[in-house]
Every structure is written in structure tokens, then in C-alpha cells.
SEKOL-815924 format. One record per residue (C-alpha): residue in three letters; y negated, x, z. Coordinates in steps of 0.001 Angstrom, whole numbers, plus 500000, padded with zeros to 6 digits. Each point is the difference from the previous one (the first is absolute). Example, Ala and Ser with C-alpha at 12.3 -4.5 7.8 and 13.67 -1.06 7.14 Angstrom:
% SEKOL-815924
+---------+--------+--------+--------+
: residuo :      Y :      X :      Z :
+---------+--------+--------+--------+
:     ALA : 504500 : 512300 : 507800 :
:     SER : 496560 : 501370 : 499340 :
+---------+--------+--------+--------+
***
This chain:
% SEKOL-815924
+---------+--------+--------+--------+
: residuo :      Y :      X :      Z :
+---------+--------+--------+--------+
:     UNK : 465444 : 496943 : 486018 :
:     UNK : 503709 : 499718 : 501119 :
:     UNK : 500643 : 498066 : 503227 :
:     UNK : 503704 : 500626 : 500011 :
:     UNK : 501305 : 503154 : 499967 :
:     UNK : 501713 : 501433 : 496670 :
:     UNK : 503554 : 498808 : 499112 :
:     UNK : 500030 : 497559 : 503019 :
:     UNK : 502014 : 497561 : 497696 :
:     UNK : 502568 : 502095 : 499179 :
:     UNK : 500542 : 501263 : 503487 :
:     UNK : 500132 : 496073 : 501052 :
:     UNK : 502615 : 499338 : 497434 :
:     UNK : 501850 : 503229 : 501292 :
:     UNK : 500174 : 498824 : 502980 :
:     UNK : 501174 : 496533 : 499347 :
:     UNK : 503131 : 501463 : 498162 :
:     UNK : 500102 : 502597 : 502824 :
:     UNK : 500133 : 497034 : 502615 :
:     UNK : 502378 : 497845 : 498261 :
:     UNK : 502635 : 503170 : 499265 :
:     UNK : 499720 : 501033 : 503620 :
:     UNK : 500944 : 496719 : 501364 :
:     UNK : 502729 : 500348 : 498291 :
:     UNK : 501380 : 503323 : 500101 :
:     UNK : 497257 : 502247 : 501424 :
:     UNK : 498453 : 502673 : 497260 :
:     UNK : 496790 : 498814 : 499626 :
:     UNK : 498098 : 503056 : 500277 :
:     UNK : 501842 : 500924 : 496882 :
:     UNK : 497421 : 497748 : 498316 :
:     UNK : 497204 : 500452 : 501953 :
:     UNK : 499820 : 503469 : 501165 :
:     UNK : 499635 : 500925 : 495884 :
:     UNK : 497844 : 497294 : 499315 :
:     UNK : 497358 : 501356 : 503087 :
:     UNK : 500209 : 503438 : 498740 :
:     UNK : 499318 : 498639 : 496077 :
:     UNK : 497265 : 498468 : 501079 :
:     UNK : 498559 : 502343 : 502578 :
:     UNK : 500971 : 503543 : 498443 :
:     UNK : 497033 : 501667 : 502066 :
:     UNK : 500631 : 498231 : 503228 :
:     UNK : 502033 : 502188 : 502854 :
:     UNK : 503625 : 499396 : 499928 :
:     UNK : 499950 : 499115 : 503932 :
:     UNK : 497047 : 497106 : 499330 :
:     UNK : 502444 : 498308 : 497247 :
:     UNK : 502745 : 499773 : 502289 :
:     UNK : 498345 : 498748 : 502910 :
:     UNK : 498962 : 497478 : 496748 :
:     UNK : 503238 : 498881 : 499230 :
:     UNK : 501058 : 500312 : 503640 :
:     UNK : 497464 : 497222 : 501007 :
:     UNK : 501233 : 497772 : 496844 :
:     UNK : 503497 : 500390 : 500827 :
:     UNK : 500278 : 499369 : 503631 :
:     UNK : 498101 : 496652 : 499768 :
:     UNK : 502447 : 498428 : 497066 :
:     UNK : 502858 : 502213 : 501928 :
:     UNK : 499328 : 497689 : 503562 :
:     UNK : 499367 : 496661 : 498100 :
:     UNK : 503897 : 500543 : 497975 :
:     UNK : 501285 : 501254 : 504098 :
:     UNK : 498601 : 496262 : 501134 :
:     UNK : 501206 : 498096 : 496741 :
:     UNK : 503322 : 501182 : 499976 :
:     UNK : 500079 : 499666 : 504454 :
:     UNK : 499262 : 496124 : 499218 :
:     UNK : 502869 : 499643 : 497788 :
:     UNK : 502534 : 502609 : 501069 :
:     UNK : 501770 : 500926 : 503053 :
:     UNK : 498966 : 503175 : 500735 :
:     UNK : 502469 : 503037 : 501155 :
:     UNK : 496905 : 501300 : 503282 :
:     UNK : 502957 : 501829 : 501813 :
:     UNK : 500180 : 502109 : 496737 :
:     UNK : 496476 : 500165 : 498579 :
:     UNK : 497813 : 500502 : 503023 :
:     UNK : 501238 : 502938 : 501251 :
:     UNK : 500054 : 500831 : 496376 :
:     UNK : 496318 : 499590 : 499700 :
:     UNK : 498884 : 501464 : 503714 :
:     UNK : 501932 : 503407 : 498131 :
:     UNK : 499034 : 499981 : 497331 :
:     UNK : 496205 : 499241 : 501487 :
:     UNK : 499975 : 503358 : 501384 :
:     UNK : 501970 : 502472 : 497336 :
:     UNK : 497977 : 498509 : 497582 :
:     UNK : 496837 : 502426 : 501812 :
:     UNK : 502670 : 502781 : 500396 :
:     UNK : 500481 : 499738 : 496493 :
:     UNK : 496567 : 500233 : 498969 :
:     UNK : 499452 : 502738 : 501853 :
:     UNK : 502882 : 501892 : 498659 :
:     UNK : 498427 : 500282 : 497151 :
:     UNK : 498167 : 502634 : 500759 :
:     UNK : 503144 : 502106 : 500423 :
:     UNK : 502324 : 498986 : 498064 :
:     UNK : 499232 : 499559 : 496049 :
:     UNK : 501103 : 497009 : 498114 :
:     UNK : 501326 : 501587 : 497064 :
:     UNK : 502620 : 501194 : 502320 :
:     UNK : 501253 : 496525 : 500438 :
:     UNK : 499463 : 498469 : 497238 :
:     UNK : 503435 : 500481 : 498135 :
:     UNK : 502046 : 499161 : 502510 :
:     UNK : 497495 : 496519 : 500554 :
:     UNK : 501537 : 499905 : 495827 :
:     UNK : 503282 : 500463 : 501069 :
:     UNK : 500182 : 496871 : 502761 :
:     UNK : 497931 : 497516 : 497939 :
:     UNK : 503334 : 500673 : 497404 :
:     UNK : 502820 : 500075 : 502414 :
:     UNK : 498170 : 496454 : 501264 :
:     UNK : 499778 : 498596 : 496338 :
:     UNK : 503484 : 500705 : 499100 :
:     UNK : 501339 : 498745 : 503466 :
:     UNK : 498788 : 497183 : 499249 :
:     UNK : 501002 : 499553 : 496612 :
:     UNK : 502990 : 500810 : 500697 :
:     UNK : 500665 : 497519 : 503079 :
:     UNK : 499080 : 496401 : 498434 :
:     UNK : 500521 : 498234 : 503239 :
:     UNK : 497961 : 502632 : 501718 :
:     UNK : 496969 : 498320 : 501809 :
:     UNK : 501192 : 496074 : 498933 :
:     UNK : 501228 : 499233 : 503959 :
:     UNK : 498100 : 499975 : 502951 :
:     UNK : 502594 : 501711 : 502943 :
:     UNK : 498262 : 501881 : 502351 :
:     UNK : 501963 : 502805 : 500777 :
:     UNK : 499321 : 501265 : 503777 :
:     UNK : 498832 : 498862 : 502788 :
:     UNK : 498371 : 501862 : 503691 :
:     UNK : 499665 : 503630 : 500496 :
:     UNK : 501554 : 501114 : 496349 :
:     UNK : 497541 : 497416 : 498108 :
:     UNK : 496927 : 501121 : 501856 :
:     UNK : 500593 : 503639 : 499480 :
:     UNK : 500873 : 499440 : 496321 :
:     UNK : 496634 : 498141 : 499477 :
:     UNK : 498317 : 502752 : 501947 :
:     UNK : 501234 : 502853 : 497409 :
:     UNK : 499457 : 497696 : 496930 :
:     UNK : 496410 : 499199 : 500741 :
:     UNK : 499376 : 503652 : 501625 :
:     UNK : 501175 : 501393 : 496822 :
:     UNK : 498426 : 497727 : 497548 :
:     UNK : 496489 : 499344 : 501833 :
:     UNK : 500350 : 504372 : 499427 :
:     UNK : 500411 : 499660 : 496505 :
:     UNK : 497258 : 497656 : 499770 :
:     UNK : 497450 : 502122 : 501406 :
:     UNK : 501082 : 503045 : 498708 :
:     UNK : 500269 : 498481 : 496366 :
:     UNK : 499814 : 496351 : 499828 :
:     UNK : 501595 : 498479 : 496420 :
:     UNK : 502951 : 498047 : 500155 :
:     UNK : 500108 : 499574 : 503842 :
:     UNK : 500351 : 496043 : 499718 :
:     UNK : 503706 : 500680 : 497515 :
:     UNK : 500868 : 502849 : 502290 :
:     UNK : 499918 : 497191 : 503019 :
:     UNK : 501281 : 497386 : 498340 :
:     UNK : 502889 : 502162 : 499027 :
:     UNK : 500803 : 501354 : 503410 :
:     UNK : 500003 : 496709 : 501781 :
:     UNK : 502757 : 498494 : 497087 :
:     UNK : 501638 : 503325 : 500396 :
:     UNK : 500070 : 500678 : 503581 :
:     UNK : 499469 : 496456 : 501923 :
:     UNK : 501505 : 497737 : 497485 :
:     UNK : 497017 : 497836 : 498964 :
:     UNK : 499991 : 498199 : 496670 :
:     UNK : 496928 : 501376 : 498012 :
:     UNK : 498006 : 496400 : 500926 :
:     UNK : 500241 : 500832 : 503756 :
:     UNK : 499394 : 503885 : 499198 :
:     UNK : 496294 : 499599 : 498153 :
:     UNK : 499227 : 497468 : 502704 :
:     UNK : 500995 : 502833 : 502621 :
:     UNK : 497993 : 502706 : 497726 :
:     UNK : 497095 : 498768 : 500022 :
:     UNK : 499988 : 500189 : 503998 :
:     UNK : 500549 : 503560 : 499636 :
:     UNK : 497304 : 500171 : 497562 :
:     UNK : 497674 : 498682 : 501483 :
:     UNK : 500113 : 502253 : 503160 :
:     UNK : 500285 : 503367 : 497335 :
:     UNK : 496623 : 498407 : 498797 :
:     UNK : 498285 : 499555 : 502807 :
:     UNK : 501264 : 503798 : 501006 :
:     UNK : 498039 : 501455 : 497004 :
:     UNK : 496688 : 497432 : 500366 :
:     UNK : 500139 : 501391 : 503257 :
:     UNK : 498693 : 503292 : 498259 :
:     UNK : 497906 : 499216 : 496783 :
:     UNK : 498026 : 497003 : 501985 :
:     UNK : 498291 : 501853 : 502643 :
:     UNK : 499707 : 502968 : 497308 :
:     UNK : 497777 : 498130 : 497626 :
:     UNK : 503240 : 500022 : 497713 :
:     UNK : 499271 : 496927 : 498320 :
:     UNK : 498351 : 498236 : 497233 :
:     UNK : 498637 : 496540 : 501621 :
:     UNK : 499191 : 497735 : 496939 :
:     UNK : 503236 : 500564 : 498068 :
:     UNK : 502308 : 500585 : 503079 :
:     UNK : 498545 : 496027 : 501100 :
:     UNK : 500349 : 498829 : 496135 :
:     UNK : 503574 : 501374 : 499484 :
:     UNK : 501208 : 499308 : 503539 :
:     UNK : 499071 : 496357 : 499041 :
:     UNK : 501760 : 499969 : 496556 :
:     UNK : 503187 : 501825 : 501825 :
:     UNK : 500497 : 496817 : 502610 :
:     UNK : 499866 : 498271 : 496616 :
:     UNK : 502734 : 501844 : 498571 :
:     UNK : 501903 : 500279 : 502935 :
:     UNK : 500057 : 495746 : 500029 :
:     UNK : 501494 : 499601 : 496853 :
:     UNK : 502635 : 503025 : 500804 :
:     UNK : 501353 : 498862 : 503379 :
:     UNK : 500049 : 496077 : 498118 :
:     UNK : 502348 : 501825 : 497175 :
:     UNK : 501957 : 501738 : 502507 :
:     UNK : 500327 : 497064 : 502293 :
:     UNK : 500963 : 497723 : 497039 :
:     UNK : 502611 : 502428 : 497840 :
:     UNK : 501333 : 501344 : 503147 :
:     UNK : 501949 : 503985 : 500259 :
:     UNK : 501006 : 499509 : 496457 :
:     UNK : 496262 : 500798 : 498816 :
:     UNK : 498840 : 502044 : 502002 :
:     UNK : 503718 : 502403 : 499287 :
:     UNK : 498418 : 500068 : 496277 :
:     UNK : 496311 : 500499 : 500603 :
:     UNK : 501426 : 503015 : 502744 :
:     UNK : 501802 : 501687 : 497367 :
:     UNK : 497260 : 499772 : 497458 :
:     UNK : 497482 : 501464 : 502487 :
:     UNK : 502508 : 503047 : 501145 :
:     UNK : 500378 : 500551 : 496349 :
:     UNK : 495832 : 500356 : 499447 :
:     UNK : 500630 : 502031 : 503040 :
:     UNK : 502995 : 502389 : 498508 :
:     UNK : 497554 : 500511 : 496801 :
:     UNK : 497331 : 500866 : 502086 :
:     UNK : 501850 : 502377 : 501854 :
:     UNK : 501559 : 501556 : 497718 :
:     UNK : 496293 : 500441 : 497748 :
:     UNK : 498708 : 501456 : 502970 :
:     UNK : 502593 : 502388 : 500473 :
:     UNK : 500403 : 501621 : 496758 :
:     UNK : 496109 : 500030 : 499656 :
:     UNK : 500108 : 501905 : 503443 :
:     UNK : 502294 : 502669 : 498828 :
+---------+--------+--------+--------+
***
């Protein structure tokens, strides 16, 4: 008789890679959101993400605390950031229910590209650390980006990691070291937003949530050392590779759709 349940390895390796990637760059539900449902076809769609929601957050705090030991982090920005995008994240979710996400989905196509080639384009973009405001304009800029993206993330959820990290280089003036480090502030609190729902629901898979949560803080180690070590130069590359798994996805999606 089988102790563990079905496919727990490969849902433990997912989540390793899915750890290590989202230290990085944010995106790991890319990996384990499709690994959960391969391995779980019958299971509700609601108990799978409260799954990889309780993997994701744990390796998601333990990069936050690795990367506040080593880098100087931008709080004026990214806490008001997070305390936003803590409560759109519910008004997302429940948005849902009115507004369908096929509707959005091109134009979600259409960003993830004008981000890519932006950043293509500008090679220096993201390679110095100038902080761009300061006071009233700062906290009401941090306020709209984390409204808008903790929004995004509970009204869809993939690529809300590269959406942040892109925003803060964009709009704050971060290098992309100091913008995953901020990210994963805001991620956490878009996290907890959604726990807040699927753990008092029953939402969850116990066993495999514990075992993948525990090989995510594993993954997220080794991606915060690789970030910390190779600096805004690697993490530039891995962002564009992930936005460009994004952009296929997308774009799959949306011409399946039609």
C-alpha cells in the first residue's frame, strides 16, 4: 500500500525549480501550477491553488529574509506596495465573478511584449540603482503599482513577480537586484491575500502543500545565492526568458480561446 501520495516526487522537484526561478524573477507557478494539475487532474481547481499557494509563500518569505540580510531594502517603496496590493489582491478575486478572463487576456499578451522589447531595447535599463522619488509622489506611486498588480494577481495570477519587477525598474528606478528583493515583499502579502481564502475553505492539499513548501525554501536558497552573487545582470536574462515563456503562453491561450 502507498504511503505517499501519487507523483509526490515530481511535484517536489517542481517545486524546487519553481522556488529557485521565483527567487529570481518570480514565475514559479508557471512550473508548478501545471505540474499540480498533471498530477491531480480530478482534484478541484481551487484545492490546487491553495496547493501551490501554501508552497509558494513559504520559499517566497525565506528569498524576502535572504535577500533583507544582504540588501538594502527600498520599505518607503515596497510597503505601501504590499499593504495595496494586500487588499486588491481580494478585490481581484472577487472580480472574477464579473468580469471574465478571456476578456483580459490579450491585452495581459500585449504588456508582457511591450515589457520584453523595452527591455531589449534599453541595455542599461535596470543595471543602476537611482531611486527616483521621494515623499508624497513615491508613496502614491507605490500605492497604484501594488493596487494594480496585487489586482492582477488575484484576478489571474501568472507572471505577477516580472510584472513587479518591471514596474519598480520602470517607474522607481531600481536595478533588477533591488527590484526581485522588493517583489517578493509584494508577493508575499498577494499570497497571504489568497491563503486567506482557500485555508479556512478546506482549499488545500496538506501532505504535498508541507512536502513542496519544503522543497520551494530549497529552491528559493540556491536562487536568491545566484542572484546575490551575479548581481542585475542575471536576473535581466533569466527576466526576459521568463516573460518570453510568458508571451508563448499568452499568446497559446489566446488563439486557443478564439
Amino acid at each position: 500500500m502507498d504511503v505517499l501520495p501519487p507523483g509526490l516526487l515530481a511535484l517536489v522537484l517542481a517545486a524546487l525549480l519553481a522556488g529557485g526561478i521565483d527567487a529570481v524573477v518570480g514565475g514559479g507557478g508557471l512550473i508548478q501550477i501545471p505540474a499540480l494539475f498533471a498530477v491531480h487532474p480530478g482534484e478541484q481547481a481551487a484545492t490546487l491553488f491553495g496547493t501551490n499557494k501554501c508552497a509558494s509563500v513559504v520559499g517566497t518569505a525565506n528569498a524576502t529574509w535572504r535577500y533583507a540580510r544582504r540588501v538594502r531594502m527600498p520599505w518607503r517603496t515596497i510597503l505601501p506596495a504590499a499593504f495595496a496590493a494586500l487588499v486588491f489582491s481580494y478585490v481581484g478575486a472577487a472580480a472574477v465573478a464579473w468580469l471574465p478572463r478571456d476578456v483580459v487576456r490579450p491585452l495581459i499578451l500585449v504588456m508582457l511584449v511591450v515589457a520584453a522589447v523595452y527591455t531589449l531595447k534599453r541595455k542599461d535599463f535596470g543595471q543602476v540603482h537611482r531611486p527616483a522619488y521621494g515623499g508624497r509622489r513615491e508613496l502614491l506611486f507605490a500605492l497604484l503599482v501594488g493596487g494594480v498588480i496585487g489586482f492582477y494577481d488575484g484576478f489571474f495570477g501568472p507572471g505577477t513577480g516580472s510584472f513587479l519587477i518591471f514596474l519598480f525598474v520602470r517607474f522607481f528606478g531600481f536595478d533588477f537586484l533591488h527590484a526581485s528583493a522588493g517583489a517578493k515583499v509584494v508577493n508575499v502579502a498577494t499570497n497571504l491575500a489568497a491563503l486567506a481564502y482557500f485555508l479556512p475553505n478546506g482549499y488545500v492539499l496538506p501532505l504535498v502543500a508541507a512536502a513542496m513548501a519544503a522543497a520551494n525554501v530549497g529552491g528559493s536558497m540556491a536562487g536568491t545565492w545566484l542572484a546575490l552573487r551575479y548581481g542585475s545582470g542575471l536576473i535581466r536574462r533569466i527576466f526576459l526568458l521568463v516573460v518570453g515563456v510568458l508571451i508563448v503562453r499568452f499568446a497559446w491561450d489566446t488563439v486557443a480561446a478564439l
